[in-house]
MIVEX-136970 format. One line per 5 residues: for each residue x, y, z of N, C-alpha, C. Coordinates in pm, whole numbers, plus 50000, padded with zeros to 5 digits. Layout:
X:Y:Z:X:Y:Z:X:Y:Z  ...
END
This chain:
50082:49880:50000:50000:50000:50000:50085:50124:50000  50180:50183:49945:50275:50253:49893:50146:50385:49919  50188:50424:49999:50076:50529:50005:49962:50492:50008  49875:50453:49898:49794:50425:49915:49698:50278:49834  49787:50212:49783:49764:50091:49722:49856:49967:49735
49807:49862:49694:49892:49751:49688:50002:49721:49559  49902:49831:49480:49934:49839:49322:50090:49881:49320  50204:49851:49258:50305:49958:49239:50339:50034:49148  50239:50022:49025:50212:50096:48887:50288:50259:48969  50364:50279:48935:50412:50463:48984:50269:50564:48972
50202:50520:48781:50143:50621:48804:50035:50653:48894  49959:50481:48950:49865:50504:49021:49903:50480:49242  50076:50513:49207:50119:50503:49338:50021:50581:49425  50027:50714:49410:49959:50804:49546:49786:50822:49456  49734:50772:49383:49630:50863:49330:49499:50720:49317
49594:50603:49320:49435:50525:49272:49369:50491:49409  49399:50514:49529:49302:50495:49612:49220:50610:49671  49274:50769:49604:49214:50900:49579:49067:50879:49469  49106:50814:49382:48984:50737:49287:48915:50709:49317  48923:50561:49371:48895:50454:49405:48799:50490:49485
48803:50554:49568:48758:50627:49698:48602:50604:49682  48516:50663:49534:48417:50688:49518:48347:50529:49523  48379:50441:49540:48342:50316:49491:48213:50278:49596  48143:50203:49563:48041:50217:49637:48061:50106:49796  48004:50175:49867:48042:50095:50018:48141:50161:50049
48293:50219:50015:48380:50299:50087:48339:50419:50191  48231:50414:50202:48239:50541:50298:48179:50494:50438  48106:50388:50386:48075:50311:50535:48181:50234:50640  48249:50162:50486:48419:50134:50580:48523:50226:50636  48554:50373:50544:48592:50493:50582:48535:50519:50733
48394:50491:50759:48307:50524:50912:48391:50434:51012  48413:50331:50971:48451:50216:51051:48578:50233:51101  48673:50247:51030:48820:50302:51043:48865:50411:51127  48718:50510:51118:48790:50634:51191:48760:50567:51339  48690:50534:51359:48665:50500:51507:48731:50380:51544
48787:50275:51494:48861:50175:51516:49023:50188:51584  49085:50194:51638:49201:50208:51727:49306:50088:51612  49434:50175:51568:49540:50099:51490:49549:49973:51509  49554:49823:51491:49609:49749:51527:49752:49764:51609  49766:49698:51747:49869:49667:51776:49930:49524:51739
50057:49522:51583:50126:49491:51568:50277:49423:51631  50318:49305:51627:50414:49280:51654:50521:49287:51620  50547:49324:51488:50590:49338:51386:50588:49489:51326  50542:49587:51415:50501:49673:51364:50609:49769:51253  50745:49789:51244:50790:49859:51216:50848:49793:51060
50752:49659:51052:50815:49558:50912:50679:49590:50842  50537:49685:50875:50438:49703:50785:50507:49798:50699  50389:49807:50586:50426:49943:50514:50416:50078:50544  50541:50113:50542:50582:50280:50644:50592:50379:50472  50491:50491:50507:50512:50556:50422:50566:50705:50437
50575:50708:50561:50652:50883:50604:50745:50868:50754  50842:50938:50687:50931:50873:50846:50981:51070:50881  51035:51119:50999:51043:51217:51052:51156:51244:51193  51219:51354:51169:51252:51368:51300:51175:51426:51399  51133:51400:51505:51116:51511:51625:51192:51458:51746
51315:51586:51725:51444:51637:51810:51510:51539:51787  51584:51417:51834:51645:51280:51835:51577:51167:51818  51438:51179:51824:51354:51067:51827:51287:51070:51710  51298:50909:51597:51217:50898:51473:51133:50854:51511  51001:50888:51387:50904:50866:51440:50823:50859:51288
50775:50728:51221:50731:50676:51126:50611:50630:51112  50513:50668:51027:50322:50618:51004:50334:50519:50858  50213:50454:50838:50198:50355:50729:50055:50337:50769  50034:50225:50679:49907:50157:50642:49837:50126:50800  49700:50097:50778:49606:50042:50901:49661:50136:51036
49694:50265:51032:49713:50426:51098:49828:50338:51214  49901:50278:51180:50017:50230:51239:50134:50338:51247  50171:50361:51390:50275:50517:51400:50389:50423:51489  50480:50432:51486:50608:50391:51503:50699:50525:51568  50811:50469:51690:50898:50582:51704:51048:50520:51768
51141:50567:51779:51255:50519:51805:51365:50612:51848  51431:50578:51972:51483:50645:52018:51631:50638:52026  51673:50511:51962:51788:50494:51922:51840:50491:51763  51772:50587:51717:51824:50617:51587:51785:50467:51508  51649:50408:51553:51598:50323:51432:51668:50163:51477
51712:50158:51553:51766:50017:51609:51666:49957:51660  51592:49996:51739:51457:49939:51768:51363:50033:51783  51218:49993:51778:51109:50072:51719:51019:50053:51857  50930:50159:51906:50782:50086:51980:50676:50176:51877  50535:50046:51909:50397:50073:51858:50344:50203:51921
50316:50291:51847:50185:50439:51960:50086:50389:51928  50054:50492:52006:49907:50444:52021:49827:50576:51930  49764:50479:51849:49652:50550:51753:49537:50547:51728  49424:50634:51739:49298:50619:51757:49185:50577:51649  49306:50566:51525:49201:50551:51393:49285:50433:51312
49214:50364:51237:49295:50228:51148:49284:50256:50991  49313:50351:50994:49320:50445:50817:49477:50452:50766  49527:50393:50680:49631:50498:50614:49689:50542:50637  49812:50579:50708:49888:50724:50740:49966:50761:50631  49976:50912:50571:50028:50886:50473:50169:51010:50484
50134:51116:50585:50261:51207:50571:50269:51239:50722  50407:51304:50832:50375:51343:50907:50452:51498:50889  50495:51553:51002:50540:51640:51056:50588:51696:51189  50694:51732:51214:50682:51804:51353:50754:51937:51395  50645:52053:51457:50721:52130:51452:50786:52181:51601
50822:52070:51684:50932:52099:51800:50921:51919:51833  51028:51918:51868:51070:51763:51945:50940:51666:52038  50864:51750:52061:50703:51703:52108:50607:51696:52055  50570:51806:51991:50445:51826:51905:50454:51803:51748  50350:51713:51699:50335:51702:51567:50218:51680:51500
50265:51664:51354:50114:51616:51294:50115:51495:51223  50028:51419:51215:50002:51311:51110:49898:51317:51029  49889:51300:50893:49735:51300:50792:49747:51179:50720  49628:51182:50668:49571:51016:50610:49494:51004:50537  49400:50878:50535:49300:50853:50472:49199:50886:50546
49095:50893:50502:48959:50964:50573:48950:51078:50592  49054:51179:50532:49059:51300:50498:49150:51342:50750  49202:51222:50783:49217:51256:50949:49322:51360:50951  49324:51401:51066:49410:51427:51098:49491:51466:51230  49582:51409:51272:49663:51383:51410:49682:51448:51485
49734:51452:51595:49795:51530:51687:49903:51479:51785  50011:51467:51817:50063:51465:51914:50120:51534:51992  50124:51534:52131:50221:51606:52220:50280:51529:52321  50323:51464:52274:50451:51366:52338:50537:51310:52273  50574:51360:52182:50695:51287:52023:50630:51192:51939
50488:51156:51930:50466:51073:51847:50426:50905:51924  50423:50941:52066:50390:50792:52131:50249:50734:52148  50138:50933:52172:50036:50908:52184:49958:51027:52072  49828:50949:52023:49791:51096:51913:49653:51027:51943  49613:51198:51887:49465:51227:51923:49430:51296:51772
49253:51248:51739:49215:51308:51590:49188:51443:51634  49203:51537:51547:49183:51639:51540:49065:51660:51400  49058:51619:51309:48978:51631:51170:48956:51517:51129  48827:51490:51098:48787:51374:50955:48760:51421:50866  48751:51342:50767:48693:51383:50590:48596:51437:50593
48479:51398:50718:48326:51447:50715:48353:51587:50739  48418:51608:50869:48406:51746:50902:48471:51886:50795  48597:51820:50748:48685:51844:50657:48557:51864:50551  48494:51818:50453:48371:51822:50349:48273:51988:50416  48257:51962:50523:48130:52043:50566:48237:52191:50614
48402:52195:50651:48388:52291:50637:48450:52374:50510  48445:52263:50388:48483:52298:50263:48347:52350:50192  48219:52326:50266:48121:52332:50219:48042:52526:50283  48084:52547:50364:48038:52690:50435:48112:52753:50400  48228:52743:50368:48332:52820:50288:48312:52904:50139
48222:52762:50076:48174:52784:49952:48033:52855:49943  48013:52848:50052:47832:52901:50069:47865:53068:50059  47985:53084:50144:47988:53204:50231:48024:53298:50083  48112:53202:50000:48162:53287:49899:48048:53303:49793  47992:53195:49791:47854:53242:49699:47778:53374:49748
47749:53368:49874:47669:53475:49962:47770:53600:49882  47894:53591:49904:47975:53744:49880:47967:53742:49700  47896:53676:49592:47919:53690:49475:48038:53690:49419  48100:53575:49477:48240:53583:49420:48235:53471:49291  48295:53491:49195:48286:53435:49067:48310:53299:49066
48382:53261:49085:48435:53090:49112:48267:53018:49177  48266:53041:49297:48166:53046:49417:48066:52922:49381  47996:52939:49271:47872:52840:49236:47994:52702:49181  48058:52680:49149:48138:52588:49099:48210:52548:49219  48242:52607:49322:48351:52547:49430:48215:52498:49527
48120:52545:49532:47987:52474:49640:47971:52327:49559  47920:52342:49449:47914:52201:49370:48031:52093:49419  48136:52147:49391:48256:52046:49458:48276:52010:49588  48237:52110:49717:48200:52068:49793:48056:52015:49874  47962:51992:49833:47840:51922:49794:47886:51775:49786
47974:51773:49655:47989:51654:49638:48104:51563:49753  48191:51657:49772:48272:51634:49922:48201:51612:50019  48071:51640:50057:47980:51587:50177:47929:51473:50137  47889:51463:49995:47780:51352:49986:47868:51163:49955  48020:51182:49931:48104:51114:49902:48130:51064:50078
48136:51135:50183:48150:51092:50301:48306:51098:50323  48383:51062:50444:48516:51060:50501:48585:50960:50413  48601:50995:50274:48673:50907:50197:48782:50959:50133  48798:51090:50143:48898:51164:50063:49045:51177:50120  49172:51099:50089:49272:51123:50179:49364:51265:50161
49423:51236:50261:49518:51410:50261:49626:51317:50242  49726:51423:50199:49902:51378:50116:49979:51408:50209  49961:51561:50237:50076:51609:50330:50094:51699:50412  50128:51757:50486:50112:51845:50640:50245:51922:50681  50203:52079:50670:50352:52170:50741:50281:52245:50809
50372:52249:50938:50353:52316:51035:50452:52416:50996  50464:52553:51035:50542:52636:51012:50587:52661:51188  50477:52624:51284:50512:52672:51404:50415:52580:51471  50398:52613:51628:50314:52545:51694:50169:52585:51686  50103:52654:51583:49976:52736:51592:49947:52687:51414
50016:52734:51326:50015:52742:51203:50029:52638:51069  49904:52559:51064:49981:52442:50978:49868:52471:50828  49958:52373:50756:49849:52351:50599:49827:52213:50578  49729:52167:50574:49732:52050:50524:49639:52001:50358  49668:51926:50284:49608:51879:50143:49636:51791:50141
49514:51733:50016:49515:51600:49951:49439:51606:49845  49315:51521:49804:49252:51453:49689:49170:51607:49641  49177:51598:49529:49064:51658:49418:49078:51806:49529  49191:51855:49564:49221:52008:49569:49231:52013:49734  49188:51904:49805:49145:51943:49920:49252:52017:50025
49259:52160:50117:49343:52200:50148:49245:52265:50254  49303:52285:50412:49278:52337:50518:49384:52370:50539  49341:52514:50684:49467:52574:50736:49436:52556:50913  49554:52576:50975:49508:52589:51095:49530:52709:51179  49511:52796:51282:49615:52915:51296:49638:52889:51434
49572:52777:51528:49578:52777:51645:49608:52576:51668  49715:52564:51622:49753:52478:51617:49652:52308:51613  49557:52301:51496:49451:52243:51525:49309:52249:51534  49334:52269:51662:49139:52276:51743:49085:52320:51665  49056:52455:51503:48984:52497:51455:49055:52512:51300
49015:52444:51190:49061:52461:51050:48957:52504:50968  49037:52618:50852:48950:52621:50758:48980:52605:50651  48891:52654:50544:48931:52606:50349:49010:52721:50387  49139:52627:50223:49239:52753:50182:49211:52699:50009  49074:52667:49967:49052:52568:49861:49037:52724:49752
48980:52834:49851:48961:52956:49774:49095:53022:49720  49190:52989:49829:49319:53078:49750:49438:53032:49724  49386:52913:49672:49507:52789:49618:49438:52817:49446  49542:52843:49358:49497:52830:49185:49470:52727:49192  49382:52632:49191:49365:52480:49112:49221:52473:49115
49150:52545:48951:49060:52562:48950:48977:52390:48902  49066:52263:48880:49017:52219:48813:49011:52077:48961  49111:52118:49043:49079:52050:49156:49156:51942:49145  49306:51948:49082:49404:51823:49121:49433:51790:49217  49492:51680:49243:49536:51637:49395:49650:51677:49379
49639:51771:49544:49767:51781:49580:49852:51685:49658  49989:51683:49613:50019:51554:49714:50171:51590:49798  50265:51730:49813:50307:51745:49864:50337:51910:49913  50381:51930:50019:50413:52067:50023:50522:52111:50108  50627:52201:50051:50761:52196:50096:50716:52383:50124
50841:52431:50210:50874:52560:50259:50999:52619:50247  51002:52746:50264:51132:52779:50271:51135:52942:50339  51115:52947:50438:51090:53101:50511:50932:53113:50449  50892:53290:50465:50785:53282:50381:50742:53228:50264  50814:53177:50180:50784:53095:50056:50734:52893:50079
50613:52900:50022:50602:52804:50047:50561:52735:49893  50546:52573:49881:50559:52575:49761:50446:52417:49748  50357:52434:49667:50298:52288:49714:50298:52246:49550  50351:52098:49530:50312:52026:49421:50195:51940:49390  50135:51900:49281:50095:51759:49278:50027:51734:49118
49921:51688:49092:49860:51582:48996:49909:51725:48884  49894:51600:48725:49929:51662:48581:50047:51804:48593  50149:51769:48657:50199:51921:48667:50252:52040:48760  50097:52015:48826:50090:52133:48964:50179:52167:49009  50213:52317:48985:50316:52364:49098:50258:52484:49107
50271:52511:49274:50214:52651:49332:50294:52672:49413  50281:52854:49426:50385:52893:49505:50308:53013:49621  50361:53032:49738:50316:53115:49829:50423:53231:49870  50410:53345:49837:50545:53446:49912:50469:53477:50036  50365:53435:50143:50318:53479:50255:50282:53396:50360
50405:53303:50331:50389:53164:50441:50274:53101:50427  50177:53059:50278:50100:52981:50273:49923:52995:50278  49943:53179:50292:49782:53204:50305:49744:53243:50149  49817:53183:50045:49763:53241:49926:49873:53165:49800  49817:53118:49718:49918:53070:49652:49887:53048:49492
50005:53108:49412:49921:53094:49268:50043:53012:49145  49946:52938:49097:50044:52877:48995:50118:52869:48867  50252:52820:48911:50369:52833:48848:50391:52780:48677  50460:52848:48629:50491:52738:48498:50579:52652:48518  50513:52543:48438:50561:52413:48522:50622:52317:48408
50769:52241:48433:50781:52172:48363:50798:52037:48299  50639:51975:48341:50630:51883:48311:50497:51840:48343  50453:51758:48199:50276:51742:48260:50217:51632:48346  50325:51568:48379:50349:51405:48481:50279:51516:48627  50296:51422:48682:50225:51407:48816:50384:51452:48920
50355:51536:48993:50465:51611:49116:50443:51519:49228  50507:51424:49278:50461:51335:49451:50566:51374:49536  50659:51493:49535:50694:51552:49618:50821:51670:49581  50844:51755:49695:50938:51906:49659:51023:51907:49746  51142:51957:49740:51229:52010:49854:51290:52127:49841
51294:52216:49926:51372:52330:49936:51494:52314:50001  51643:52335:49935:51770:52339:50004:51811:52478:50060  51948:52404:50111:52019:52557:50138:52076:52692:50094  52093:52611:49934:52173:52751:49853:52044:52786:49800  51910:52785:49854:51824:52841:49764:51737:52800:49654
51789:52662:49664:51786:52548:49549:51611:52567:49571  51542:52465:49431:51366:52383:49487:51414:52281:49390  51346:52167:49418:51345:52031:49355:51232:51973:49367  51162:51947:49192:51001:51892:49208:51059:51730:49171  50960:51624:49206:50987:51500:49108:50866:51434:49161
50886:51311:49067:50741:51266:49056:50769:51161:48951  50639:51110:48888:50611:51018:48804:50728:50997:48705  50794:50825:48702:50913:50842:48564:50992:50892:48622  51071:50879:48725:51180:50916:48774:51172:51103:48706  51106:51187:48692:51117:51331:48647:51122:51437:48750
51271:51471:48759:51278:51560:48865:51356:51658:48736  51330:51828:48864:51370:51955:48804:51367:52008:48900  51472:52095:48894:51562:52213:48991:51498:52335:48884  51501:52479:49059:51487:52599:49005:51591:52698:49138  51629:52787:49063:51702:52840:49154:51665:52985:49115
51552:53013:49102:51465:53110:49082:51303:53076:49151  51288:53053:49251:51187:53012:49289:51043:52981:49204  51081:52871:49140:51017:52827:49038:50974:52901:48912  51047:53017:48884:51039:53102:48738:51071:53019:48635  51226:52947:48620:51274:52874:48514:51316:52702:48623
51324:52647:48508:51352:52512:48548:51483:52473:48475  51552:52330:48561:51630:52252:48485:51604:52144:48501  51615:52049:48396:51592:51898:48418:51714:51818:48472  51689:51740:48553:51752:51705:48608:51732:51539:48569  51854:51496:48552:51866:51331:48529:51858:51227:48662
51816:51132:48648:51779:51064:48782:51853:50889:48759  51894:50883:48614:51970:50739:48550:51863:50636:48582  51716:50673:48559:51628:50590:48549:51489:50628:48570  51375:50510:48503:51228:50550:48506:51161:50547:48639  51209:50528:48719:51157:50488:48830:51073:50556:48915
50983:50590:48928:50899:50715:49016:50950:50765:49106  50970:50866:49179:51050:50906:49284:50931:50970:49360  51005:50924:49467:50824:50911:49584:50865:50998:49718  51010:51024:49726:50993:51105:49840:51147:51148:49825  51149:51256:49972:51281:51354:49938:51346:51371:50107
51423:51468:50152:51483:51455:50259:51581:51574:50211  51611:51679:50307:51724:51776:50309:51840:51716:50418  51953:51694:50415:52022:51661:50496:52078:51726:50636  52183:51708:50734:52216:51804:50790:52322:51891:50767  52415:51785:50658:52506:51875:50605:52442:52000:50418
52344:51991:50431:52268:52025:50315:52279:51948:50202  52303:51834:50238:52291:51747:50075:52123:51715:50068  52130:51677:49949:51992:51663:49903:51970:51473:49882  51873:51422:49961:51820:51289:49882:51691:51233:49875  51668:51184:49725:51581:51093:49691:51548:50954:49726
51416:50925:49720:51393:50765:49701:51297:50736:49578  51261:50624:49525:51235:50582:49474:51171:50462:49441  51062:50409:49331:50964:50323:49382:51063:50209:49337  51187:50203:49262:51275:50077:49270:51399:50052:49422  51352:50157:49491:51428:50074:49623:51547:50169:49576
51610:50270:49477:51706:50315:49444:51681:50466:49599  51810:50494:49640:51850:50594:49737:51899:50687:49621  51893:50848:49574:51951:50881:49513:52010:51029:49572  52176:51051:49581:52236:51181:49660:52295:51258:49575  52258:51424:49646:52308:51525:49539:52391:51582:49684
52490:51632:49644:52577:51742:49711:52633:51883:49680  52532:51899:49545:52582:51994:49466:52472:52089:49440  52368:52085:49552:52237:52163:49567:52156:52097:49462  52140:51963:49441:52067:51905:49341:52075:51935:49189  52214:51973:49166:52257:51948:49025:52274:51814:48987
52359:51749:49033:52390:51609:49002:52351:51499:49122  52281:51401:49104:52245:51277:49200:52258:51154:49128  52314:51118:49256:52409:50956:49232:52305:50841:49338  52307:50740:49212:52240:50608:49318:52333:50560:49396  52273:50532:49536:52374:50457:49595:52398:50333:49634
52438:50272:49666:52446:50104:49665:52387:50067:49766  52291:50031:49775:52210:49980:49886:52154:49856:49876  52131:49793:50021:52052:49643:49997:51872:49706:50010  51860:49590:49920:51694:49560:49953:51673:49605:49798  51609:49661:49738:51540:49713:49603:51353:49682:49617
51325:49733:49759:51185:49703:49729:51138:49864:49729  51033:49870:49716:50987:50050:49625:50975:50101:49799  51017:50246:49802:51039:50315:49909:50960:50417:49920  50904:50455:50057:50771:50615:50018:50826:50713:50123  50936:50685:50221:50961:50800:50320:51105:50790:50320
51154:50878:50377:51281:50884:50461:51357:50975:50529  51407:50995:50555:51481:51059:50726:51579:51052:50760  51639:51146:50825:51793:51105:50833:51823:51164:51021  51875:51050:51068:51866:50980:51205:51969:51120:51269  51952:51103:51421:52092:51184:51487:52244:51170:51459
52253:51033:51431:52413:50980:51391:52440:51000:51234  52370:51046:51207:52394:51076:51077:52316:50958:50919  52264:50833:51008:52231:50764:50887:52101:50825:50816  52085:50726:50747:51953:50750:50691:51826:50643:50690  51673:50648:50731:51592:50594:50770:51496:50567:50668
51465:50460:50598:51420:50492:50491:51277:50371:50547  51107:50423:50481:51034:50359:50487:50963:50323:50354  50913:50172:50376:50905:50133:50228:50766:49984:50261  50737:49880:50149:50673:49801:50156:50767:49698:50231  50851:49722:50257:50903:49597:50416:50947:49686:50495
50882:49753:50530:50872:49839:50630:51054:49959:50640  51089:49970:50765:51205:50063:50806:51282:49984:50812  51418:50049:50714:51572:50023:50757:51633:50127:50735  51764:50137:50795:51866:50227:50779:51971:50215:50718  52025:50315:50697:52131:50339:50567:52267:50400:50608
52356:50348:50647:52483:50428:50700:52526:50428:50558  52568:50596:50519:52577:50685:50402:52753:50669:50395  52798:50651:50455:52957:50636:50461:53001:50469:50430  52928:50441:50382:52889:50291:50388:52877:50263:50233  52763:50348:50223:52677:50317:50059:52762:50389:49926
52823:50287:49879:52883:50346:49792:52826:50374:49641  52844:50533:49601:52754:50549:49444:52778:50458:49360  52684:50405:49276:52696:50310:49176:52648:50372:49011  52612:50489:49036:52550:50580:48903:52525:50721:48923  52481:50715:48820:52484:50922:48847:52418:50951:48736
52308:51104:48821:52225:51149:48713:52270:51313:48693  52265:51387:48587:52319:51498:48574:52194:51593:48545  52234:51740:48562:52134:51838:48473:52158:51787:48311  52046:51813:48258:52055:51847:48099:52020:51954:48086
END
């Protein structure tokens, strides 16, 4: 379940159970899930992990059936948290060594304040629908042009039920987060939680792609996803309009580096650097088709990839050039992280292992063209 399927087709990695969703009976099982408590696993840290994270020294990794994982020895051994819903986990976050977020399927979304041991829901898809739905009322009421077309979409967001998943979640602080997913869906928070609203009005995506990731960089914030999508924010995220973009594949995730760098990639191994905050692009070579499913800034500012062939891929050159590195396993990978000692934590369909980088020696290399 690579995000969100069993499937490993790249293109329908993060999007066919966004589909799928509508199928009939999913929303009654969606009901079932939110109220169901994670399985406790024995095995837990060998399920499929699709987002792994630091908060302060302690990792802390989500996957399938809302299974959350954390570790305090840099990934040597793992314990089960405790989670209140059996959905999906599909991205987390944290913005101080205690407090974080997790989002999912059923449109949920997490809370912790204890590093990730214990979490509490804060949002479902239902509530998430209804307040995508007063949003749209309110703007009809003000005659705003869009207005009759964004109520229709959320209409249909109520009548579909807690089926719609979210991709991904930034906190900028302990008050301030964004979260998105399926067919446009995007909330904000300003009080860390307890109260979210639509940001569906001042996100460009009139046609309602899924978004499936969103990276930062000071006030600039930058969210990718479906046919293309790239949007950009100069006001920390309360407004964001979209970029020319190069490439009509699907974006499943972004990173912002240190020299200033952004890096989109996605479907077909297709990644591109801008060092103009997404004005112009370069293509960037990856030495293969392989979907690239997730990203990681380092501590020394190197840049790395993963990939749905199990390939690790490292840039040191602000994401001009990335080299595969020699690693065991080759099963398709959706998170990763890089530990206090310096390794790297990677989550995938056999769950978490680590990567000592002084270890892994490059075996290829992809360049700008």
């Amino acid at each position: 379940m690579m995000r969100h399927t069993l499937c490993w087709a790249a293109a329908t990695l993060l999007a066919a159970t966004a589909c799928a969703a509508q199928a009939s009976g999913q929303g009654v099982a969606a009901l079932d899930l939110l109220v169901r408590p994670a399985h406790v696993a024995p095995q837990a840290a060998q399920s499929v992990m699709l987002a792994v994270a630091r908060a302060g020294d302690r990792l802390v990794a989500v996957g399938e059936r809302g299974i959350a994982v954390f570790s305090d020895d840099n990934g040597a051994r793992w314990r089960q948290a405790k989670v209140p819903v059996s959905v999906t986990l599909t991205a987390l976050c944290f913005a101080s060594p205690s407090e974080g977020w997790a989002v999912g399927h059923g449109g949920v979304v997490l809370h912790t304040q204890d590093g990730g041991e214990q979490w509490t829901l804060q949002l479902d898809g239902q509530r998430a629908a209804q307040i995508a739905l007063a949003a749209a009322a309110t703007a009809e009421s003000a005659g705003q042009p869009d207005a009759a077309q964004r109520k229709q979409a959320a209409e249909r967001l109520v009548a579909d039920g807690p089926d719609k998943p979210l991709f991904d979640v930034r906190f900028a602080d302990s008050k301030n987060g964004l979260v998105v997913g399926a067919y446009g869906l995007a909330l904000a928070t300003r009080d860390g939680g307890r109260n979210w609203e639509s940001r569906m009005d001042v996100i460009d995506n009139p046609r309602g792609m899924h978004l499936y990731a969103i990276a930062a960089r000071g006030n600039e914030w930058f969210i990718v996803g479906e046919q293309g999508t790239v949007l950009r924010s100069d006001d920390g995220g309360q407004r964001f309009a979209r970029l020319p973009s190069p490439y009509k594949g699907t974006f499943f995730g972004a990173l912002t580096g240190s020299a200033g760098e952004l890096i989109v990639f996605g479907l077909r191994g297709n990644a591109f650097g801008s060092g103009d905050s997404g004005k112009t692009w370069q293509r960037i070579a990856t030495a293969g088709p392989a979907t690239l499913t997730a990203g990681a800034r380092l501590a020394d500012g190197a840049l790395v990839l993963t990939d749905e062939a199990g390939r690790v891929l490292l840039s040191r050159d602000a994401g001009k050039h990335f080299e595969a590195l020699a690693v065991p396993g080759g099963a398709p990978l959706a998170g990763v992280a890089q530990a206090s000692d310096g390794r790297l934590v990677v989550g995938g369909v056999r769950g978490l292992a680590g990567i000592a980088l002084d270890k892994a020696a490059p075996v290829t290399a992809g360049t700008v063209k």
